[in-house]
C-alpha positions as CSV (number, residue, x, y, z in Angstrom):
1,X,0.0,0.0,0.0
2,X,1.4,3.5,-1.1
3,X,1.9,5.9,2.0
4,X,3.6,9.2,2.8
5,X,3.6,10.3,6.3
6,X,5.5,13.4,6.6
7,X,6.5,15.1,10.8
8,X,8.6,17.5,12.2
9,X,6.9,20.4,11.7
10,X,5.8,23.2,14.4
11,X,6.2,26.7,15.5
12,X,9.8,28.1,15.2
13,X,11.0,31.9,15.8
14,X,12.1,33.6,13.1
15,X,16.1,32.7,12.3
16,X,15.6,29.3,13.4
17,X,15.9,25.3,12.0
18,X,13.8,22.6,11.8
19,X,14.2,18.8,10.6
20,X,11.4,17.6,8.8
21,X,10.6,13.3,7.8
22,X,8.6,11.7,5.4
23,X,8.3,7.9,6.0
24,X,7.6,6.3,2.4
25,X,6.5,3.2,1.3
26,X,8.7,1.1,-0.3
27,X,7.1,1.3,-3.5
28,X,7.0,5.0,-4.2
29,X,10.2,5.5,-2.7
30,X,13.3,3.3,-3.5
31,X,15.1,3.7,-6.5
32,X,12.8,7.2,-7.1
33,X,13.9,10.6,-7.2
34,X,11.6,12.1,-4.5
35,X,10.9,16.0,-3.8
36,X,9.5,18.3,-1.1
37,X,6.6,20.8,-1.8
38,X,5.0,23.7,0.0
39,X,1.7,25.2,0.7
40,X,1.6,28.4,2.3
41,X,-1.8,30.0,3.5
42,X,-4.6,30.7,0.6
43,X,-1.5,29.7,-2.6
44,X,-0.8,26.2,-4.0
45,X,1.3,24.1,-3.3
46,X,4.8,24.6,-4.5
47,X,7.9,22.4,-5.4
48,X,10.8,23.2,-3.0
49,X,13.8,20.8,-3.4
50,X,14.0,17.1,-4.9
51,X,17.0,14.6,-4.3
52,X,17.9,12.7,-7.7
53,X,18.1,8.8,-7.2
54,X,21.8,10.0,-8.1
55,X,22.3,11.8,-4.9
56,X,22.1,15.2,-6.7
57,X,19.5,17.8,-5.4
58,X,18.2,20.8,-6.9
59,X,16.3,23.7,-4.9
60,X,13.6,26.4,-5.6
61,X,15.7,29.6,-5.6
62,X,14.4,31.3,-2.1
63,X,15.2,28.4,-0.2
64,X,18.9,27.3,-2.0
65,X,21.5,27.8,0.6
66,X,19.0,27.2,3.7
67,X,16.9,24.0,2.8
68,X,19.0,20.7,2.2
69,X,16.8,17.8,1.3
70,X,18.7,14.3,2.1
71,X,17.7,10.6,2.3
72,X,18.0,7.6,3.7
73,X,17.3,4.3,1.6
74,X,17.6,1.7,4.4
75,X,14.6,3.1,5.9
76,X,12.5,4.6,2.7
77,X,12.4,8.2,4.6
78,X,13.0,11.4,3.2
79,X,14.6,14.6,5.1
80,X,14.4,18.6,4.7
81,X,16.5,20.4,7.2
82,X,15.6,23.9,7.3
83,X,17.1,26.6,8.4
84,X,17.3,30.6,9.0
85,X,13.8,30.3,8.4
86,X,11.4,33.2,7.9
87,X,7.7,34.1,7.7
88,X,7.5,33.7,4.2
89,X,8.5,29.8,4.6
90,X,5.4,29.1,6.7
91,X,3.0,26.6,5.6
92,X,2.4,23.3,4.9
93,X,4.6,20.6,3.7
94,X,4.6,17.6,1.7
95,X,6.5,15.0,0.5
96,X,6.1,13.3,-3.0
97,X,8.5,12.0,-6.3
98,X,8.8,15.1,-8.2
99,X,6.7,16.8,-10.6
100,X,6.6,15.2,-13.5
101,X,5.9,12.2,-11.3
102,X,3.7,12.2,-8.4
103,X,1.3,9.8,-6.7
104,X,-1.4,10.3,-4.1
105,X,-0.3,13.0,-1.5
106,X,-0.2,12.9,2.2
107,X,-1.4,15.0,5.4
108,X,1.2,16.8,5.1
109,X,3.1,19.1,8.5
110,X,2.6,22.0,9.6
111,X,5.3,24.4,9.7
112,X,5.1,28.0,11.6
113,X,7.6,30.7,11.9
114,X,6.1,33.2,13.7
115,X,7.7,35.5,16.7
């Protein structure tokens, strides 16, 4: 059965980090290039960062330098650490293979950056 289950998220202060997870079935996840997206308050969801089955990861341009999207393949779970975070990077976030790719999305978590 396909699943995404992303955590991690919360309230954070402006300036500071946050790890987030996305546990992935087997099936959409190994040997897949997988991505993170994000939905802030009243927009759609956006693509922030995807990690290549290569290894190699590109970023969305506001968040290149403080976002670095990693995974593990033993345990089928994606990573976004997150950091020197602002207002502008509240919202929702999911986990899914990239664009040109995806499959059924998940809940989602709910990231804050508020002071």
């Amino acid at each position: 059965q396909e699943r995404l289950e992303e955590s991690g998220g919360g309230l954070v202060q402006p300036g500071g980090s946050l790890r987030l997870s996305c546990a992935a079935s087997e099936s959409i996840f190994s040997g897949n290039s997988m991505s993170w997206y994000h939905q802030a308050p009243g927009k759609q969801r956006e693509w922030v960062a995807t990690i290549f089955n290569s290894g190699s990861t590109q970023y969305r341009n506001s968040v290149e330098g403080r976002f670095t999207i990693s995974r593990d393949n033993a345990k089928n779970t994606l990573y976004l650490q997150m950091t020197s975070l602002n207002p502008g990077d509240t919202g929702v976030y999911f986990c899914n293979r990239p664009p040109y790719a995806v499959v059924s999305w998940g809940q989602g978590t709910q990231v804050t950056v508020s002071s």
